[in-house]
Structures are given as C-alpha cells and as structure tokens.
N, C-alpha and C positions, 0 to 999 in steps of 0.2 A: 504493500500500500504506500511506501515510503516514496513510489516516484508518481503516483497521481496527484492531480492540482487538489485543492485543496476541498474543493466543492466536493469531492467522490469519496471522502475520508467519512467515516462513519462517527466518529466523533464531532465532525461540525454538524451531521445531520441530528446528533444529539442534542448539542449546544444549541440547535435554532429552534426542533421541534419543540413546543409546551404539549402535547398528546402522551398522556396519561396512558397507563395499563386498563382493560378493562377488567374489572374486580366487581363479584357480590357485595352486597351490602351486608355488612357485619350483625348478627344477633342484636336486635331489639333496632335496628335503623330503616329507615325505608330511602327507597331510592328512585331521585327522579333524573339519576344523571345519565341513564341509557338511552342510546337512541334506536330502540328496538323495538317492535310490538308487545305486548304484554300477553297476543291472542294466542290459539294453540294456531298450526296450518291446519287449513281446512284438512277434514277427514279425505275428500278427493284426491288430491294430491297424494300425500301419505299411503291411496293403496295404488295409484299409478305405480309409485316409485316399486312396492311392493312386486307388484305384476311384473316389472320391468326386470326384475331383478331374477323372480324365478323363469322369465322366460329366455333369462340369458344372456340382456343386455349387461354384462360383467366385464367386457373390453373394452379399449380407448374407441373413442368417437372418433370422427371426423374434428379435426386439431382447430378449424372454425366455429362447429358447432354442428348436431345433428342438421341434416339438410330439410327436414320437416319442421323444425323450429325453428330454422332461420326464416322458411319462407312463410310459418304462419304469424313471426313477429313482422317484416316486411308488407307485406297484408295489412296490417296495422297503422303502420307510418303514414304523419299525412301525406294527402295528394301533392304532387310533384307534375306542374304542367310540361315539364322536359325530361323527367326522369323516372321510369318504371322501377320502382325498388322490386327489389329480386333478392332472393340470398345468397346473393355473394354479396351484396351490400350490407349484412351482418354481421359481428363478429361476437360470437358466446364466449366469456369471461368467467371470471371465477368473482362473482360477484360486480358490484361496480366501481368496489377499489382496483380490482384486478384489469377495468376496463380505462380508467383511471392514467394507471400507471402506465397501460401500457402506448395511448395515445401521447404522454407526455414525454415518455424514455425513447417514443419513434420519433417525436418530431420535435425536442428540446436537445440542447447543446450547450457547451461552454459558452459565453458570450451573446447567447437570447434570454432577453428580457420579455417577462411576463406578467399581465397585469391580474390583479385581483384585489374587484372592490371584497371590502373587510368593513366588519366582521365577517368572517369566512370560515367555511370548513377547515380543519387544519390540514388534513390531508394535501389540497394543491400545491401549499407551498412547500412542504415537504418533498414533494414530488420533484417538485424543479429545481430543489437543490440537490437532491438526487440525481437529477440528469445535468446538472452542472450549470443550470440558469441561474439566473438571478428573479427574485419578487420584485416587483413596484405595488406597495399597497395602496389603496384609494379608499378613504376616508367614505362613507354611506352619508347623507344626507340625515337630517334630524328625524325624519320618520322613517329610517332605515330604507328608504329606497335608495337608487343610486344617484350620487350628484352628478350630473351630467357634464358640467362643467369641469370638475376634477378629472372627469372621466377623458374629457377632453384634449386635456392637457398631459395625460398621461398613455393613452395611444399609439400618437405617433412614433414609429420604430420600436415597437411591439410586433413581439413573434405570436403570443397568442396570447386569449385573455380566458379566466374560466370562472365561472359564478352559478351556482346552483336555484333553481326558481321550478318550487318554491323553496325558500331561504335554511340554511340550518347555518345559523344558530338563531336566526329574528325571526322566523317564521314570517318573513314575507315574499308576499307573492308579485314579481316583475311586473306591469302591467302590459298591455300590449305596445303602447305609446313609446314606454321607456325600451323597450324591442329594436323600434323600427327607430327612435336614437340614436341607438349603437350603432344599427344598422346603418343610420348616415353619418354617424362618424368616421367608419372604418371603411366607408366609400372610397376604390380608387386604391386602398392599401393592399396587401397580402396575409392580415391579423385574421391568425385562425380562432374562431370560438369554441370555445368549450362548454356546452350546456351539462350539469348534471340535472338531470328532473326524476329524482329519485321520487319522491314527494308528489309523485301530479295529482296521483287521485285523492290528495288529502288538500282539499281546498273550501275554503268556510261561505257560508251563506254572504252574499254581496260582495265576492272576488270571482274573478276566471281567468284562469291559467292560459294563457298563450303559448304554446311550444315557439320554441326557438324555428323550427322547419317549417313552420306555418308564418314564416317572417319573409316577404319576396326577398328582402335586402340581406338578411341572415344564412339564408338553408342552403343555399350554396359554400358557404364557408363553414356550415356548423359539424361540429363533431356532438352528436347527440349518445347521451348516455343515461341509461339505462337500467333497473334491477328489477327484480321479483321481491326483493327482500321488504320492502314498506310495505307496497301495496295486497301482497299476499300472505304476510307473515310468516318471509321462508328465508330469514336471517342465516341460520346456522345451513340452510343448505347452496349456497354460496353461487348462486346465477345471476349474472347480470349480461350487458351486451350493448355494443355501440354501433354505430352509424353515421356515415358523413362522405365528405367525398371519396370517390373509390380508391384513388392514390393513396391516400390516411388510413383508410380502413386498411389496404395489404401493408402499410408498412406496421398499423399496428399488430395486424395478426402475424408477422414475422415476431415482433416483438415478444408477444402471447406464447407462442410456440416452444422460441427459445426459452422463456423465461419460467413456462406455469406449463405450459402443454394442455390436452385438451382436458375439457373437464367431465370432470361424473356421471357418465353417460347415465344411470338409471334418474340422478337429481334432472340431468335436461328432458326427461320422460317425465319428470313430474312437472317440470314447467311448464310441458306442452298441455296438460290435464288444469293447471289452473288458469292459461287461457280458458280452457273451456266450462269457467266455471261461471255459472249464474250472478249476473250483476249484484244481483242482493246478497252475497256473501260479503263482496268487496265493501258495499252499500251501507251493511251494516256494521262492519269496523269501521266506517267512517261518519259513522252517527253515533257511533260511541266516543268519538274524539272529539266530536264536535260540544258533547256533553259536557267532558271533562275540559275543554277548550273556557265554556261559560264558565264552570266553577274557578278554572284558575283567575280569568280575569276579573271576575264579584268579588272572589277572597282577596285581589289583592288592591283593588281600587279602592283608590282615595284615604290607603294607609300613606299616612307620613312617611318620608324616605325613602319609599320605593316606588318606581316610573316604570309602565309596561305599556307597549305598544303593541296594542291587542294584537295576538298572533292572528296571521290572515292564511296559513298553509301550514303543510308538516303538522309535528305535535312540537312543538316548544315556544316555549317563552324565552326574551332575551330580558332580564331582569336590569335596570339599572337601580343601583344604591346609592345612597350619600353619605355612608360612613365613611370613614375618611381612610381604609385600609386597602392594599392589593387585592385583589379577586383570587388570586391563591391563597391568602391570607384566609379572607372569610369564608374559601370551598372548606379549607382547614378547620375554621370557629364551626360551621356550619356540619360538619361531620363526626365531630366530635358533640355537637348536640342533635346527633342522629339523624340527620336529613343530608341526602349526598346528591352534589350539582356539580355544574362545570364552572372550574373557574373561564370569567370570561376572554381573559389573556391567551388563551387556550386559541381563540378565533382572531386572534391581531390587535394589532396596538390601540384599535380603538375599541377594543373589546373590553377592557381595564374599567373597573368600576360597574361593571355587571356578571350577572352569572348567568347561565341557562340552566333551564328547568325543564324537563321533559313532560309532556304528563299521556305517555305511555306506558301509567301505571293505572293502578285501581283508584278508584273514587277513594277511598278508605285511605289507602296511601298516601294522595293528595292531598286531600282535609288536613292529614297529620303532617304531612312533610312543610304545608305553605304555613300551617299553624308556626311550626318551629321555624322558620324563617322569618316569618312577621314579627313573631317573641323577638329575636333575635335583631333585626336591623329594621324595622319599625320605628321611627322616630326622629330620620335625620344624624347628623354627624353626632359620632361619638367615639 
C-alpha cells in the first residue's frame, strides 16, 4: 500500500468516513437509528426463494443478473421517446450499495471532482474517496431542499454529482422543478448524475416523487439506482440494480464482476416474485409509515429546542437541536439514556447540530425513544 496516492490508503478512508458499525440496540434501549424496515418480507417472496432453491437454482447466475429480471425491471422504467430499455440496460447488484460503488469505482478517478448536496448519505462520499476523487459539499437550502445557486457555482468541472430523492437523512422529496434545474444547469457539460431513489414508494400525502429518467434534460445523463430492500423489506437479502447510459452501465458491470461477481441466484428469484406482488402489500407498509411519520412530527412540534422539517419521503427525521454540543456528543448523551440515533455529522458538515431518527420502528418504540429525546434536549441550549 506504501506506493499508492494517498486517497487508496485505507486509513484516510477511515479518517474521512463518520459511518458507524451497525449494532443492536443494547437491553432495555430502543432504536431508531436503523435504516431498515421493521416488517417481516412478504411470505411470497420467502417461498419463491424456497422453490428456487429446491429446484436447483444453486449456481452462479448470469454475472449481470438473471435475464428474466433484468427484463421484467426494464418493463418498469419510465418511457424513453428514443430508447427501448431492454436488459442489457440493467445491471443486478448486490444490493444498492453494491450498485453504488460500482458506478463510482467505473467512472471516478484520481483528480475528478464530485459534487454532493449535504446532508447526504454517507456512503457517496466515501465512495469517491475510495476511487481517488475528491467531494465538493453543497450546503441544502433552509428547508432542506437544494440551493440552487450553490448548486450553481459548484458544477462547473464536475465529473459527477449524486443525491438521493427521496432524501436520507431529511426525508425530502426533490420536486420536479428542482429536477429540471439541474437539468439546466449541467446543460452543455459532461456531469454524470447519480440518482439513488431507494425511497420512491415511500412518499407522504401532498409530495410526488419525480424520477430522475422522467426528467427530458436529466435521463440521458442519469445513472439510476435502485433496491428491493425499502420498498419490499428484503434488506438482509441484498438486490438492488442500476440503469443509465449503456456505456456506464458495461463499465459498471465490468466493475460488478470483478469486484462482487454475480449475485444469489435463488434471492434474484425472489425479487422477481415481489415484483409480482399485489400493490396493497407495498401499500400497506407505506400507510404504516405514514402513521408513524404523524406521530413523530405531533411528538415533536413546538417542543422548545428542537426544529423538524416534516419528513416529506423515506422514514426519517432530520432532527435539528440547540444545545450547544457535537451530534456525536448527544448520539452518545442520547444512548446512554436509551434511545439510539445518528449523529448528524454522520451526513456532512452541515449535518452538525442534528440527529436523525428513523421511525422504522414500532409505534411503542417511538413514543418511548422521542419521549427520551424531548426529556433530554427539550428546552434550548444547555
């Protein structure tokens, strides 16, 4: 390792990431700092996989993805007045970290610069230090959308830019306006996008989500990415899968290949089974969120000291406080009175002075974990 530049060194990727182990919550704590479903997978899926398994599908797949679930997510994508998606325009991931990583280590290098409005997933920037880039952070606008103008000024001579809609860790949802923005910002450049839309079908009464590909100005540039893991509650069985120009897409599945190989052939039999699952399963994890969406924002409005801008997508809250301590600080105060969050630092430098809160847990959990938070920083600097 002694003769790579510095960015490849596994210790500055140490030094830069704030991403936390994921750990259970300790006897007697409740926890809202996962970003996971709390549901079980639908029983469908679960005997797909089953089926799959005794009938044999036990070897590697096709290292893109099975060819029946490339072309039944393809099918899916929006309409494209110039472009027939097909499955070779897919590429099946090991989840959408795995799709992730591999669009940025195909098409990031020493010396490209990459922009991402923040607070952000911590994962991108990691990534591109990983691949030897550099971050350019961009500050979010006071209601967490993006400043356009920041956004502006920080573009130009940008290799690629990547922001997730809907949001993790603000829980908001891009609108379409701020879309076609970008879209004329990056008029005339070569700035690849990065959409993650893990989150789509978790979107709250008076929002609607605009994909990136449904943008004229965007879909030709965007690299769209994609999981099973929110919308189906199939976290732990690791599919996810991107889309974008076809160039991108083989250089990432070279990437893929080399790096992860193909995935789980009986798990991609079960993705193909929760395509085919009745809207009202999807339907009704997302009117459960929206439940626990209402309770976080009643419990926490118009407490002294704490600012939340109602989550509009995903499940979380981006908590801002006014105690006067580091968001590592009070993840710390905060877990040791039993309720565990993310410190906000976690998502970039302006993430500092909030935490997020998931509420991908139970109603029960909730109650008790915002209780112990409001006890706790309820009131203003102290």
């Amino acid at each position: 390792m002694a003769g790579l530049p510095p960015a490849y060194r596994i210790s500055d990727l140490r030094r830069q990431s704030r991403r936390p182990a994921l750990t259970p919550a300790p006897p007697g704590a409740v926890s809202l700092a996962m970003g996971e479903p709390d549901f079980p997978t639908p029983p469908p899926v679960i005997e797909a996989a089953a089926a799959a398994l005794r009938a044999g599908h036990t070897h590697y797949a096709d290292q893109k993805g099975l060819p029946e679930l490339r072309a039944a997510l393809a099918s899916r994508l929006p309409a494209h007045p110039a472009r027939n998606w097909t499955a070779d325009d897919i590429l099946i991931t090991h989840g959408a970290t795995a799709a992730l990583a591999a669009v940025v280590l195909a098409m990031i290098g020493p010396g490209d610069r990459v922009v991402i409005p923040e607070p952000a997933y911590s994962l991108y920037a990691d990534l591109v230090v990983l691949a030897g880039g550099s971050v350019d952070f961009v500050p979010l606008a006071p209601d967490l959308h993006w400043d356009l103008d920041a956004l502006a000024a920080a573009l130009p001579g940008a290799a690629m830019v990547i922001f997730s809609n809907p949001a993790n860790p603000t829980g908001i949802v891009h609108r379409e306006q701020e879309l076609k923005a970008l879209g004329d910002l990056l008029d005339g450049s070569g700035v690849l996008v990065v959409s993650d839309e893990a989150y789509h079908r978790l979107v709250y009464p008076g929002h609607v989500l605009t994909s990136a590909l449904e943008v004229e100005s965007l879909r030709d540039r965007t690299v769209y990415v994609q999981t099973f893991s929110k919308t189906y509650a199939m976290t732990g069985w690791r599919v996810g899968y991107l889309t974008g120009p076809r160039e991108v897409v083989d250089a990432a599945a070279h990437v893929h290949r080399t790096h992860n190989g193909s995935l789980n052939t009986a798990a991609q039999h079960a993705a193909l089974a929760a395509l085919d699952l009745p809207g009202s399963v999807v339907d009704a994890m997302a009117e459960r969120y929206r439940q626990r969406r209402e309770l976080v924002v009643a419990h926490l409005s118009g407490v002294p000291g704490l600012h939340l801008v109602p989550p509009e997508g995903a499940f979380y809250g981006f908590l801002r406080y006014d105690a006067d301590r580091p968001s590592e600080v009070v993840a710390r105060e905060l877990a040791e009175r039993k309720v565990m969050v993310r410190a906000g630092a976690e998502y970039g430098p302006s993430g500092e002075g909030h935490v997020r809160i998931s509420f991908a847990a139970s109603e029960d959990d909730l109650r008790t974990g915002l209780t112990r938070i409001v006890r706790h920083l309820g009131g203003g600097r102290r």
